[in-house]
SEMI-670249 format. One line per 5 residues: number of its first residue (from 1); their letters; for each residue x, y, z of N, C-alpha, C. Coordinates in pm, whole numbers, padded with zeros to 5 digits. Example, Ala and Ser with C-alpha at 12.3 -4.5 7.8 and 13.67 -1.06 7.14 Angstrom:
<sites>
1) AS) 01319 -00569 00780 01230 -00450 00780 01320 -00330 00780; 01285 -00225 00708 01367 -00106 00714 01290 00003 00787
</sites>
This chain:
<sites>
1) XXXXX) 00085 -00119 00000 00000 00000 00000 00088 00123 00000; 00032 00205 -00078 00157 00292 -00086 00064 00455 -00024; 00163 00539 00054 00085 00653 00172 00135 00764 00097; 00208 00810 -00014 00199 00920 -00103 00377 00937 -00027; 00393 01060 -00079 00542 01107 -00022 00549 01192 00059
6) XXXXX) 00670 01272 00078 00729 01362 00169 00836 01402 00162; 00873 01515 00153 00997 01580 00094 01048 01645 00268; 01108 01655 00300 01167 01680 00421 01330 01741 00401; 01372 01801 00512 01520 01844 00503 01628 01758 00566; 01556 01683 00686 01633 01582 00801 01549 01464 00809
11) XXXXX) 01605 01379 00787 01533 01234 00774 01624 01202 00918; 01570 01176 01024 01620 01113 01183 01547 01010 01176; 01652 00928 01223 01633 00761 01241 01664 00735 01372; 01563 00705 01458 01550 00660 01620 01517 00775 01711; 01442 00766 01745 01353 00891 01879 01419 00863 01995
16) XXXXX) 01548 00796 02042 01591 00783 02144 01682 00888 02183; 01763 00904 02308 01774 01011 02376 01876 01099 02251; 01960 01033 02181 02041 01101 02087 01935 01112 01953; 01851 01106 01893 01793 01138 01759 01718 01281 01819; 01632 01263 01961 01582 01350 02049 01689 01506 02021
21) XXXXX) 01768 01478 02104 01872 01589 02167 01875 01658 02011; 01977 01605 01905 01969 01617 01737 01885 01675 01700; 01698 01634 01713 01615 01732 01667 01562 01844 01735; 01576 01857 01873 01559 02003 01948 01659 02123 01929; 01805 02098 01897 01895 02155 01874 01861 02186 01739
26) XXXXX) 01856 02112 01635 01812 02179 01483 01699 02275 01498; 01594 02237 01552 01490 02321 01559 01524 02466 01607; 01584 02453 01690 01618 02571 01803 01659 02680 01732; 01786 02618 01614 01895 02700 01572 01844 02688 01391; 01726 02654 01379 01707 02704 01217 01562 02695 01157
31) XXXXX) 01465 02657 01059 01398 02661 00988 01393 02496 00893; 01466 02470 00967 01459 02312 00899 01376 02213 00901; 01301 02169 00783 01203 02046 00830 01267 01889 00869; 01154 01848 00961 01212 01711 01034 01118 01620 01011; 01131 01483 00950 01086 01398 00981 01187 01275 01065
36) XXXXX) 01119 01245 01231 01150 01160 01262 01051 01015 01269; 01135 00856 01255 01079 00740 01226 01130 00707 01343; 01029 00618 01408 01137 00530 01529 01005 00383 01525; 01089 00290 01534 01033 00106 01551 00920 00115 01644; 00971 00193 01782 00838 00218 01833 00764 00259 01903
41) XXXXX) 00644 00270 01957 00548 00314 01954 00511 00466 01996; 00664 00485 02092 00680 00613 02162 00823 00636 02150; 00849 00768 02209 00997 00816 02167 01039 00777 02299; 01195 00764 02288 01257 00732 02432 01349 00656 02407; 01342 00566 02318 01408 00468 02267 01450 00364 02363
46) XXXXX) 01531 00264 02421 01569 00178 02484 01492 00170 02648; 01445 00331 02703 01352 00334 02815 01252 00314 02826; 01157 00199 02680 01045 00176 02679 01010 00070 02701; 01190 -00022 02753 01182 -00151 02718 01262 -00190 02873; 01293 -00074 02923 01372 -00089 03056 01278 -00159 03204
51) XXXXX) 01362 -00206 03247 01312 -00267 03430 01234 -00175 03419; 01145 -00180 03560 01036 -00153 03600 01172 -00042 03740; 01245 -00085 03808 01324 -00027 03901 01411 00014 03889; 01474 00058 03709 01588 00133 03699 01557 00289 03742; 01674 00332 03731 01655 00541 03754 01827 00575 03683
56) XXXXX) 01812 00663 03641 01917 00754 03572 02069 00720 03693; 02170 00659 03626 02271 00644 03708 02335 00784 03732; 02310 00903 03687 02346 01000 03722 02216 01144 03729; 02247 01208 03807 02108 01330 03782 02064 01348 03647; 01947 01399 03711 01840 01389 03580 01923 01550 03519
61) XXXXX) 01931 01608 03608 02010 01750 03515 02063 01696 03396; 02151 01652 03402 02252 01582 03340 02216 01549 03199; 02080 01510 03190 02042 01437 03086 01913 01510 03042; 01916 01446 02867 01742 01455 02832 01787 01591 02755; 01684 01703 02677 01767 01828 02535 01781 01946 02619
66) XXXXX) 01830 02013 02513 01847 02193 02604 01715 02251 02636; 01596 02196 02518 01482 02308 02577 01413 02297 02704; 01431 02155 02730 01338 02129 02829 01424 02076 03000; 01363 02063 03094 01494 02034 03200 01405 01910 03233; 01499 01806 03249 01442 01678 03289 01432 01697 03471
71) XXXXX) 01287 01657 03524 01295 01651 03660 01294 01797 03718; 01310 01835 03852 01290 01988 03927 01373 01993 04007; 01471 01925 03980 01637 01953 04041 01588 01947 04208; 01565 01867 04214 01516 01833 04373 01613 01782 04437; 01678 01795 04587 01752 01701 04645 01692 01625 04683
76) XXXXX) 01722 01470 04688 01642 01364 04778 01717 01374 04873; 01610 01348 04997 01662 01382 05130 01652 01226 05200; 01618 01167 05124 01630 00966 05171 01713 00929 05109; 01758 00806 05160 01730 00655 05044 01869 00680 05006; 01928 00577 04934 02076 00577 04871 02133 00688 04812
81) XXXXX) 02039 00769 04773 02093 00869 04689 02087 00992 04803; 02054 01043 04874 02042 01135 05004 02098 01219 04997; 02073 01345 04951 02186 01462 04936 02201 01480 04800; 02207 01424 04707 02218 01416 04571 02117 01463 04508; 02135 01497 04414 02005 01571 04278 01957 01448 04242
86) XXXXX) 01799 01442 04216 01731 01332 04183 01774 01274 04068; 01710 01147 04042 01754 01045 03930 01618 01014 03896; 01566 01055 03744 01447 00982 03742 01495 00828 03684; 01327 00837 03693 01298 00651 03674 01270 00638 03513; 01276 00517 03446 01235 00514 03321 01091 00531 03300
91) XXXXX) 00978 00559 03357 00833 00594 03348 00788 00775 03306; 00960 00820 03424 00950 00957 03469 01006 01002 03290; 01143 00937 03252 01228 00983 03135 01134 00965 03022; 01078 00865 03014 00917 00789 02895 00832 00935 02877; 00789 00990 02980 00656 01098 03027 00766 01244 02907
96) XXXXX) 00916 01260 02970 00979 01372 02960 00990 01361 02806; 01041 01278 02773 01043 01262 02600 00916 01310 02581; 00803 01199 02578 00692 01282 02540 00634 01424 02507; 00655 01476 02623 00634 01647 02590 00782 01712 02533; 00867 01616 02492 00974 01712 02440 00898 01682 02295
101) XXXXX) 00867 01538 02272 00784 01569 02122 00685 01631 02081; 00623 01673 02211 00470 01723 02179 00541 01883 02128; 00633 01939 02177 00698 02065 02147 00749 02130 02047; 00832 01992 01990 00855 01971 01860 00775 01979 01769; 00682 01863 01781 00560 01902 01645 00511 02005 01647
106) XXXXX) 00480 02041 01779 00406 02197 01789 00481 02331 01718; 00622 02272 01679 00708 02402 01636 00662 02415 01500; 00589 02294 01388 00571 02309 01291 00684 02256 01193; 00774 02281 01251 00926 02212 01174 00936 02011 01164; 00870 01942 01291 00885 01794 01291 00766 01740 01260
111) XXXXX) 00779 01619 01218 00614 01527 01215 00713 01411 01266; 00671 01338 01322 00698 01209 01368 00624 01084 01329; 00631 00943 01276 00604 00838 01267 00643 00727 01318; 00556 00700 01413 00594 00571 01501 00564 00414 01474; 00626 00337 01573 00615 00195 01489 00643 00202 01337
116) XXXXX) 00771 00283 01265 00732 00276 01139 00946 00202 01150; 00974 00167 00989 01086 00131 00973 01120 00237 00857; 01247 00186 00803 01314 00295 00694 01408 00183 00648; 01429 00246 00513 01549 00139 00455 01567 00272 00317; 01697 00298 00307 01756 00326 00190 01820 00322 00056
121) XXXXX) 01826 00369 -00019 01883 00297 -00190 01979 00371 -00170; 02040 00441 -00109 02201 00480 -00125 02175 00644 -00215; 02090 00716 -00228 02080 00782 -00260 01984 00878 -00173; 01911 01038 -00247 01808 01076 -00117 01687 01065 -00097; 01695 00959 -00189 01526 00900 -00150 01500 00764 -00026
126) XXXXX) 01447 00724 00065 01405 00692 00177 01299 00605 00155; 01243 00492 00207 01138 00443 00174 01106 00383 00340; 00976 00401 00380 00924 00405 00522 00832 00309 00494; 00824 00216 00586 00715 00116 00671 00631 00117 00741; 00501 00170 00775 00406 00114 00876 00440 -00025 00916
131) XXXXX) 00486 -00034 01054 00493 -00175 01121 00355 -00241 01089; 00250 -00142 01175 00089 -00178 01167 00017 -00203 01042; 00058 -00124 00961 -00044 -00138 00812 -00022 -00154 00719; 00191 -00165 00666 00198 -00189 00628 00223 -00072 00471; 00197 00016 00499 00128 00142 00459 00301 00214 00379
136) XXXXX) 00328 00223 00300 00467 00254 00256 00492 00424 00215; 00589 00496 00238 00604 00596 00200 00725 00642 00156; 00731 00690 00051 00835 00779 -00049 00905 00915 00052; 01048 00904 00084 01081 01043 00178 01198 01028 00056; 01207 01230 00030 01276 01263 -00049 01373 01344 00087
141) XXXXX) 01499 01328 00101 01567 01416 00209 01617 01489 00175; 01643 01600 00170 01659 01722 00092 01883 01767 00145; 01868 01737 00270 01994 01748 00304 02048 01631 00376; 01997 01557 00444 02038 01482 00590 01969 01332 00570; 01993 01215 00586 01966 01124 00693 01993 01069 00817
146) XXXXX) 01998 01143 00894 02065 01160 01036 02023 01018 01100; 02114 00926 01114 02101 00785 01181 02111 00784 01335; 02028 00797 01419 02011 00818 01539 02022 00668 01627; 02040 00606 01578 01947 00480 01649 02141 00373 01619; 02225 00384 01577 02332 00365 01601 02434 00308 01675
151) XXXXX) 02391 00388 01824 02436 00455 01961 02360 00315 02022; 02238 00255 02000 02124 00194 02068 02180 00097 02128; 02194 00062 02258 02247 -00019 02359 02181 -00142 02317; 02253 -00278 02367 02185 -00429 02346 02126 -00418 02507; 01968 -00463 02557 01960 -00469 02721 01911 -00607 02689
156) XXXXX) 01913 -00669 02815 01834 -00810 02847 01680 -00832 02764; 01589 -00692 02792 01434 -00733 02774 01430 -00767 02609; 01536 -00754 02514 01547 -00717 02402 01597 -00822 02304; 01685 -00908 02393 01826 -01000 02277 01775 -01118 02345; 01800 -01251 02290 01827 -01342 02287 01946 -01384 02333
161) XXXXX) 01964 -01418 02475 02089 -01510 02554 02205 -01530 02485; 02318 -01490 02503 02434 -01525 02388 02474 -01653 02454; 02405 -01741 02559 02448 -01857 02644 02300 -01933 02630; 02360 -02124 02655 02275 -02197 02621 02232 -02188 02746; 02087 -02277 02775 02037 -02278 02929 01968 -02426 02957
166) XXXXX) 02052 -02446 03019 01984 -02625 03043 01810 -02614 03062; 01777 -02714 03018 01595 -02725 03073 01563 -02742 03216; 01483 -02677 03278 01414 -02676 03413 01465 -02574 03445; 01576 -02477 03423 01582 -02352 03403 01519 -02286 03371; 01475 -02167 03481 01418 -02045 03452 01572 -01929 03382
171) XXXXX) 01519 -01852 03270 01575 -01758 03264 01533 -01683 03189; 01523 -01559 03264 01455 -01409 03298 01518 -01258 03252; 01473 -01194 03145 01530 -01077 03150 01482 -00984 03304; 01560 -00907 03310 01568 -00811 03501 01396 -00744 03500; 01339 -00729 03362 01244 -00654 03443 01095 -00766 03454
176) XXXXX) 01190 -00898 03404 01068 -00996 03494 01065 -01058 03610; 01153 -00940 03696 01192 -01003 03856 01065 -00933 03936; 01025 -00854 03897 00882 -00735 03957 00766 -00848 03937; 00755 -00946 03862 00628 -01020 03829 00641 -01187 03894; 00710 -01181 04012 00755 -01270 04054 00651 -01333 04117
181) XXXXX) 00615 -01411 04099 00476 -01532 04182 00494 -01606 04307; 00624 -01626 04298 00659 -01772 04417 00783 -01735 04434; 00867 -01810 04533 01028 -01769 04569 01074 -01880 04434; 01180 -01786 04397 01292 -01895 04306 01390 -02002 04399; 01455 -02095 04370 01513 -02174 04428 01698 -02102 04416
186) XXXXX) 01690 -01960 04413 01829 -01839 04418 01841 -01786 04262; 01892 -01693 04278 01883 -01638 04156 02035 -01619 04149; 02071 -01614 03980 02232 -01624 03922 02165 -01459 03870; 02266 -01352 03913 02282 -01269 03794 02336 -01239 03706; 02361 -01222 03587 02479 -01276 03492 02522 -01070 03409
191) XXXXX) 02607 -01026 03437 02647 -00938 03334 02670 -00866 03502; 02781 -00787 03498 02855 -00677 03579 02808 -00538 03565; 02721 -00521 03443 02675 -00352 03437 02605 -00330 03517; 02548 -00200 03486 02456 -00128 03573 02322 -00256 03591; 02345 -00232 03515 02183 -00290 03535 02191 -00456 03603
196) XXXXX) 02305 -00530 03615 02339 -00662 03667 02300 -00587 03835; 02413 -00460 03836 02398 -00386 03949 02256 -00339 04012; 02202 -00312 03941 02037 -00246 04035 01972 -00428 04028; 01989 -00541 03946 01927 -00608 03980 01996 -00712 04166; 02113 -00694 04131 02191 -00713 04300 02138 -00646 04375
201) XXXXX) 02137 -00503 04360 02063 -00463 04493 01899 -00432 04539; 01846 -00469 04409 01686 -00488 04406 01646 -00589 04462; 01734 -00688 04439 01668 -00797 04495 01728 -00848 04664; 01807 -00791 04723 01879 -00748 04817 01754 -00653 04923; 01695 -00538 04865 01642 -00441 04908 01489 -00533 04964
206) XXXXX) 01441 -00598 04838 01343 -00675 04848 01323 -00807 04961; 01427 -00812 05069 01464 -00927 05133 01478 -01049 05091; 01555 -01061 04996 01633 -01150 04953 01772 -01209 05017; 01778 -01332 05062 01853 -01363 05147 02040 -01350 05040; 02128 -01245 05093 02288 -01232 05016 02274 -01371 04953
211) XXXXX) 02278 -01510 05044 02319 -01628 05009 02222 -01738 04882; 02155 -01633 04875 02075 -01690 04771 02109 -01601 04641; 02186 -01544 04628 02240 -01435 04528 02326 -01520 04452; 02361 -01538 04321 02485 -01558 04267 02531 -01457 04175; 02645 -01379 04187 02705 -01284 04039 02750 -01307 03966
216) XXXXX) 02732 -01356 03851 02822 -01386 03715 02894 -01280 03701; 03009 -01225 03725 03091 -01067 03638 03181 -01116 03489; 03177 -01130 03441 03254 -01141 03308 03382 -01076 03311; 03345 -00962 03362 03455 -00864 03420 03418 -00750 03452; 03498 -00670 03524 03502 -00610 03660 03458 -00451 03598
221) XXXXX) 03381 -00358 03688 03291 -00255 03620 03388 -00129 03686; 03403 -00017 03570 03435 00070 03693 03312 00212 03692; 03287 00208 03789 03198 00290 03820 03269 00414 03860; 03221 00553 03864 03236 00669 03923 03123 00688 04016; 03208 00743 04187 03104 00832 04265 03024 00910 04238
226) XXXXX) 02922 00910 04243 02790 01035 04182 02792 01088 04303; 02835 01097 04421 02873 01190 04503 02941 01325 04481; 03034 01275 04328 03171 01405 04301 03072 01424 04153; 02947 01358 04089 02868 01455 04001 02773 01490 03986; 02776 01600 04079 02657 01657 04082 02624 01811 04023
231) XXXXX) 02532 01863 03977 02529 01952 03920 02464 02058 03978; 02397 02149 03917 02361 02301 03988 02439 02351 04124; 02387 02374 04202 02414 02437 04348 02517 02354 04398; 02529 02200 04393 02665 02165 04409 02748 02111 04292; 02780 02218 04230 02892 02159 04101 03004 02188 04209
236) XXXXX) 03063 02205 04329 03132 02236 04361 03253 02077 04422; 03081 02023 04449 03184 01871 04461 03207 01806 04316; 03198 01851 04182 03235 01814 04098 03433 01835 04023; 03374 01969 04114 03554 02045 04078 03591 01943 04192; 03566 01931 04297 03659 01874 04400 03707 01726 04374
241) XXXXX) 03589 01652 04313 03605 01495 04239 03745 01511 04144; 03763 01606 04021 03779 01649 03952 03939 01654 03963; 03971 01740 04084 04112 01800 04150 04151 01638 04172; 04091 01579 04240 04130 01430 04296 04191 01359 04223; 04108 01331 04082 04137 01273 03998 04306 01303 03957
246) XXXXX) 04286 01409 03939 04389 01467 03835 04564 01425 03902; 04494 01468 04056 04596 01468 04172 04665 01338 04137; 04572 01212 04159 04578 01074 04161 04677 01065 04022; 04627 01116 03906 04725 01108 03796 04848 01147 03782; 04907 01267 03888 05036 01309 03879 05101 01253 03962
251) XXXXX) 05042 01185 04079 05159 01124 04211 05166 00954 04135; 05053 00878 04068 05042 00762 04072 05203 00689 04023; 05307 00605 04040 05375 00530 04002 05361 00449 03928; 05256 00383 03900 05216 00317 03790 05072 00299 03770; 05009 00256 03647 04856 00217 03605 04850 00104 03731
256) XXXXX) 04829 00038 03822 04787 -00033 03893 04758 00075 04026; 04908 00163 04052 04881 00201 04151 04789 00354 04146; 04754 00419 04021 04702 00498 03980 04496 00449 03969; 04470 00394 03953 04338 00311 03956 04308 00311 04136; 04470 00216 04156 04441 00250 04360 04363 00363 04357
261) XX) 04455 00475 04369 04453 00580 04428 04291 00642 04378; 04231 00593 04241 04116 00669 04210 04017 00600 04229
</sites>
C-alpha cells in the first residue's frame, strides 16, 4: 500500500535520547524540516523496554535536550541517593520525551512516525514502513539522513541469551523479577553492568537472602562516585572529584597504583 510522499530536510532515524537531543537543537537554531521514524510506539528509545526499578545512574540535570529540564532539580533527602540531585525513573524519562515531542511538532518544523521502519537505496530518496499497516512511503531528504538509532544499547528485555540454558531452568530478562509469583530456588545474575547492578541490589532491598544471590561478572565494572557529580548548586563537589582525579594522575607510580589511588 503505498501513503503518497514527503519531501523533508532531516530524515532522523531513532527517537531515542540522541535522535531527540539532534532534533531540538536543529529546531532551536534554524527553519529546517524534520521527519523523525522510530520502531516504536513512543519516543525514548531503549527506556520503553527498561526494568520496571531502573533510575538515571546519574542526575536527571545531566540528561534529556536543552529546551526542556528533565525533573525539578530536587535534592532527595532519603534513600541511597540522600543529598544528591534526583535520578528519574524510566516511566518519569518515557513521560519527559513525550512532551519534548509534543513541542517539537508543535514548532511546525517535525512530524513524527511511530512503529514505522526505513530502509535506503544509497541515494536521497528513503522508503518508510508502517509496522501496523503496512502502509509505505516515499521520503525525499533534501539534506540529511541523520542515523540516530546507532548509539542503541543491546539490554536483556530485548536480545536473545548469547548462552545456552539447560531445561528446568528459569531464565529471565531483570524486568521480569517485579512479576515474581513464588520464591525462586536463588537467583544467578549474569552481566557486571549497571543494570546486573540495580538487579543485585533490588533484589537485596526486596529481602532477599545475600546467600541466595549468585554474580556472574565477566569482568570487573568501573563505576564513578555520583557523590563528586553533581550539578547546579553543588557543582562544587564536581571540581573537588575532579582536583582528585587529576591529583591521583600526577603522584600515581604506575597504572595499577594509579586506579588505587582513584
Amino acid at each position: 500500500m503505498n501513503g503518497g510522499s514527503i519531501d523533508v530536510d532531516y530524515l532522523v532515524v531513532g527517537a531515542g535520547a540522541a535522535g531527540m537531543a539532534f532534533t531540538d537543537a536543529l529546531v532551536a537554531d534554524s527553519d529546517a524540516s524534520v521527519l523523525m521514524v522510530d520502531r516504536r510506539h513512543s519516543p525514548g528509545g531503549h527506556w520503553n523496554d527498561a526494568y520496571p526499578f531502573v533510575r538515571l545512574h546519574q542526575p536527571s540535570a545531566f540528561y534529556g535536550v536543552n529546551s526542556r529540564n528533565l525533573g525539578e532539580d530536587r535534592i532527595d533527602e532519603g534513600g541511597p541517593n540522600a543529598g544528591g540531585y534526583e535520578r528519574a525513573t524510566a516511566p518519569e524519562i518515557c513521560s519527559y520525551f513525550q512532551a519534548v515531542l509534543r513541542d517539537l511538532v508543535a514548532s511546525g518544523q517535525v512530524e513524527f512516525l511511530p512503529l514505522t521502519t526505513c530502509a535506503s537505496n544509497g541515494s536521497e530518496r528513503v522508503r518508510t514502513t508502517a509496522q501496523l499497516t503496512g502502509v509505505e512511503r516515499e521520503i525525499t531528504v533534501r539534506r540529511k539522513v541523520v542515523d540516530a538509532h546507532y548509539l542503541e544499547g543491546t539490554i536483556p528485555a530485548t536480545h536473545t541469551p548469547a548462552f545456552a540454558v539447560d531445561d528446568g531452568v528459569q531464565c529471565i530478562p531483570v524486568s521480569e523479577l517485579t512479576r515474581a509469583s513464588h520464591p525462586a530456588g536463588g537467583y544467578v545474575v549474569m552481566g557486571a553492568g549497571k543494570t546486573g547492578m540495580d538487579a543485585c541490589t533490588w533484589l537485596l532491598d526486596n529481602g532477599v537472602d545475600p546467600a541466595e544471590i549468585a554474580w556472574v561478572k565477566p569482568r570487573e565494572t568501573w563505576a564513578l562516585d555520583r557523590a563528586y557529580w553533581q550539578p547546579r548548586d553543588q557543582v562544587g563537589r564536581f571540581m573537588i572529584g575532579w582536583a582528585a582525579s587529576i591529583e591521583a594522575a600526577a603522584t600515581a607510580t604506575s597504572i595499577p597504583d594509579l586506579f588505587d589511588r582513584l
